[in-house]
Kinemage of the C-alpha trace (Angstrom):
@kinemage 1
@onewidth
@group {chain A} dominant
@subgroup {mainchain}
@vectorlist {calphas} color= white
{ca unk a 1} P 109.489 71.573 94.130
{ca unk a 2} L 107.811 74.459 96.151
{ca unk a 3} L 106.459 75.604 92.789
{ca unk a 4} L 104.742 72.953 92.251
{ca unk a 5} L 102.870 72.580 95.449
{ca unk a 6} L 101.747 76.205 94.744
{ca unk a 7} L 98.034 77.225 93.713
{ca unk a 8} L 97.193 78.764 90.836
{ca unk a 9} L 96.514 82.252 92.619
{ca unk a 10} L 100.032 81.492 95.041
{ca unk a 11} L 101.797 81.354 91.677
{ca unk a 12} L 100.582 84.175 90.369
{ca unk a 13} L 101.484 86.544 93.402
{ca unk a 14} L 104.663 84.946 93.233
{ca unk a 15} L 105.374 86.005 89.942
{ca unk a 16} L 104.290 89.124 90.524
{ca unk a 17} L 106.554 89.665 93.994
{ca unk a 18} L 109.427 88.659 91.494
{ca unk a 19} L 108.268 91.241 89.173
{ca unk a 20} L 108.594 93.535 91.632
{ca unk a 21} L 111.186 96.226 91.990
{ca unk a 22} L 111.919 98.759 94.782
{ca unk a 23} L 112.881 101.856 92.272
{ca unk a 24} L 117.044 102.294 93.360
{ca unk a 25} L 116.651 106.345 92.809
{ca unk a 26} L 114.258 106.437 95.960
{ca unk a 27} L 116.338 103.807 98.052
{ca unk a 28} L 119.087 106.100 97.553
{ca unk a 29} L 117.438 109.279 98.535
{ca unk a 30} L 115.881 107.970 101.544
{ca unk a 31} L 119.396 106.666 102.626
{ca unk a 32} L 120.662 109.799 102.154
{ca unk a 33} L 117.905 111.659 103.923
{ca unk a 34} L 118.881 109.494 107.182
{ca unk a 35} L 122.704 110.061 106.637
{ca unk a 36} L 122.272 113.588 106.469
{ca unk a 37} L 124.683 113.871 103.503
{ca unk a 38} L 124.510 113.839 99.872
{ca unk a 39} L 127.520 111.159 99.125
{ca unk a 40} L 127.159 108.432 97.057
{ca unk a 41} L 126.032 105.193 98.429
{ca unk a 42} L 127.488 102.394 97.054
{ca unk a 43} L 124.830 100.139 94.648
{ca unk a 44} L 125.511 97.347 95.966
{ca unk a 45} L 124.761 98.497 98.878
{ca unk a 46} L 121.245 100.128 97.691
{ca unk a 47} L 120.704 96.863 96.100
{ca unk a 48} L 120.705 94.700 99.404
{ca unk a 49} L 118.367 97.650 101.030
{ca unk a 50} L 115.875 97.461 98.045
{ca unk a 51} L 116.009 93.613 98.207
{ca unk a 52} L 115.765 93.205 102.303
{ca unk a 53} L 113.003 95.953 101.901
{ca unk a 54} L 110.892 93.829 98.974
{ca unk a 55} L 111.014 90.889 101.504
{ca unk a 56} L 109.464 93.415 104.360
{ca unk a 57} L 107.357 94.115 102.029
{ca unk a 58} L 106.038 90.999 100.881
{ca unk a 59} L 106.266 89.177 104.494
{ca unk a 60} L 103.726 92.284 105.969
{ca unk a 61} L 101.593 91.665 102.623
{ca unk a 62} L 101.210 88.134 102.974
{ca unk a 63} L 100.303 88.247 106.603
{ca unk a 64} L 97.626 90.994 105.614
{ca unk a 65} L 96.458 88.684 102.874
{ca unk a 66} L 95.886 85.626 105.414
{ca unk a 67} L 93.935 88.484 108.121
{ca unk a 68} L 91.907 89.312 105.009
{ca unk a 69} L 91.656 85.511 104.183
{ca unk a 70} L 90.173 84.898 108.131
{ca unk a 71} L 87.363 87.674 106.998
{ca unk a 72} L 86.203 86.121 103.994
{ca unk a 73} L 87.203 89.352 102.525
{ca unk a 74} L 87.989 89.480 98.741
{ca unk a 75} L 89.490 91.239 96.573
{ca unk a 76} L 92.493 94.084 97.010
{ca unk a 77} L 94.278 94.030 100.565
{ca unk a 78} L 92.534 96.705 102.390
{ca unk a 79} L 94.709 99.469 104.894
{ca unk a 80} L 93.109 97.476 107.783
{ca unk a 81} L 94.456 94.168 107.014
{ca unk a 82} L 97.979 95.964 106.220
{ca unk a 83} L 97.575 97.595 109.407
{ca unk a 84} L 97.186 95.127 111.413
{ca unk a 85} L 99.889 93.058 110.131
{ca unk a 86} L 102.182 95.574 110.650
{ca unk a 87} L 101.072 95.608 114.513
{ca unk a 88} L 101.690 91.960 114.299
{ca unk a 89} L 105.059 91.920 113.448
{ca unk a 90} L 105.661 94.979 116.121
{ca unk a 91} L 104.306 92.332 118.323
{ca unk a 92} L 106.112 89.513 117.746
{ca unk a 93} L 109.668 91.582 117.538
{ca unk a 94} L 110.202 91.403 113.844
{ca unk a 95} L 109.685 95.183 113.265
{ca unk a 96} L 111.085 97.909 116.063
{ca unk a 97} L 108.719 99.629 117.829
{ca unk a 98} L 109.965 102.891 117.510
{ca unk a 99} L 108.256 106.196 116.094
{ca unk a 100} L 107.428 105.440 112.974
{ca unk a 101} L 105.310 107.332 110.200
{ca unk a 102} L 101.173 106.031 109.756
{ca unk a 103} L 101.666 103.636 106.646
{ca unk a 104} L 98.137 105.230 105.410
{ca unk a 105} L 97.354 109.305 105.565
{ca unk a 106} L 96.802 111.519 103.437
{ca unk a 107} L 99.085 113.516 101.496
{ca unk a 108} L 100.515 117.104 102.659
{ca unk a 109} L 101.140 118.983 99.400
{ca unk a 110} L 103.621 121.787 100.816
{ca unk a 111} L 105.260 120.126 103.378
{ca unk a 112} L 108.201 117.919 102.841
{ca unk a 113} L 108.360 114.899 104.766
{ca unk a 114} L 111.334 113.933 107.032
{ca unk a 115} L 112.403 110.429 107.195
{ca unk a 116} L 114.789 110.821 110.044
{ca unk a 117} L 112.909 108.911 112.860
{ca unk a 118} L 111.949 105.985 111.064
{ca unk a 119} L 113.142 102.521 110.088
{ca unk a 120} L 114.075 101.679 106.637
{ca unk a 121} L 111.861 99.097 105.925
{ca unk a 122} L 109.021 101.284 106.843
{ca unk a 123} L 109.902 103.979 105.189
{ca unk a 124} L 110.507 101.690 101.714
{ca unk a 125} L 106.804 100.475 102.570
{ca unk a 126} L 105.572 103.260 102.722
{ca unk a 127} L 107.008 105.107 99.543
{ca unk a 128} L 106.039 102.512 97.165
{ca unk a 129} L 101.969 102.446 98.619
């Protein structure tokens, strides 16, 4: 039933947020990188993190397609929109407000990046932008 009430554009980012997978490899090494250790982590395990990170994912992108929506703004969801949805969701309480990495900078070369102060989701978010 909630298929069919969709729109034509709804449906397609639908089946394109189904299409969509969180690469396990990376999961896994980010897990590890806040562990500390290099043990296996069980896939099940990486599979609920990559799934509860895809809906992260897709809740902050379809609260920075709405913002963009309110500007008449078309096309590809801009940083600002993404952004500002994250603040959102800081705001209402459904991401901590801890330290957290910028989701957009640009790229050190040289200089690896520690994960250790930062939530999951974020971290996810920010590894597959």
């Amino acid at each position: 039933y909630l298929l069919e009430t969709m729109t034509e554009m709804q449906k397609s980012r639908y089946d394109d947020y189904r299409a969509a997978k969180i690469p396990k490899k990376r999961v896994e090494k980010i897990v590890q990188g806040i562990l500390g250790t290099n043990a296996q982590v069980d896939k099940k395990i990486l599979t609920l993190i990559a799934g509860l990170a895809k809906v992260y994912a897709g809740e902050l992108i379809e609260e920075a397609k709405i913002l963009q929506e309110q500007e008449e703004d078309r096309g590809k969801i801009k940083p600002q929109f993404l952004k500002e949805a994250r603040r959102r969701a800081i705001k209402k309480g459904t991401l901590p407000a801890g330290k957290t990495k910028p989701l957009f900078r640009k790229r050190q070369k040289t200089r690896p990046v520690s994960y250790t102060h930062l939530t999951l989701p974020t971290i996810l978010l920010v590894q597959i932008s």
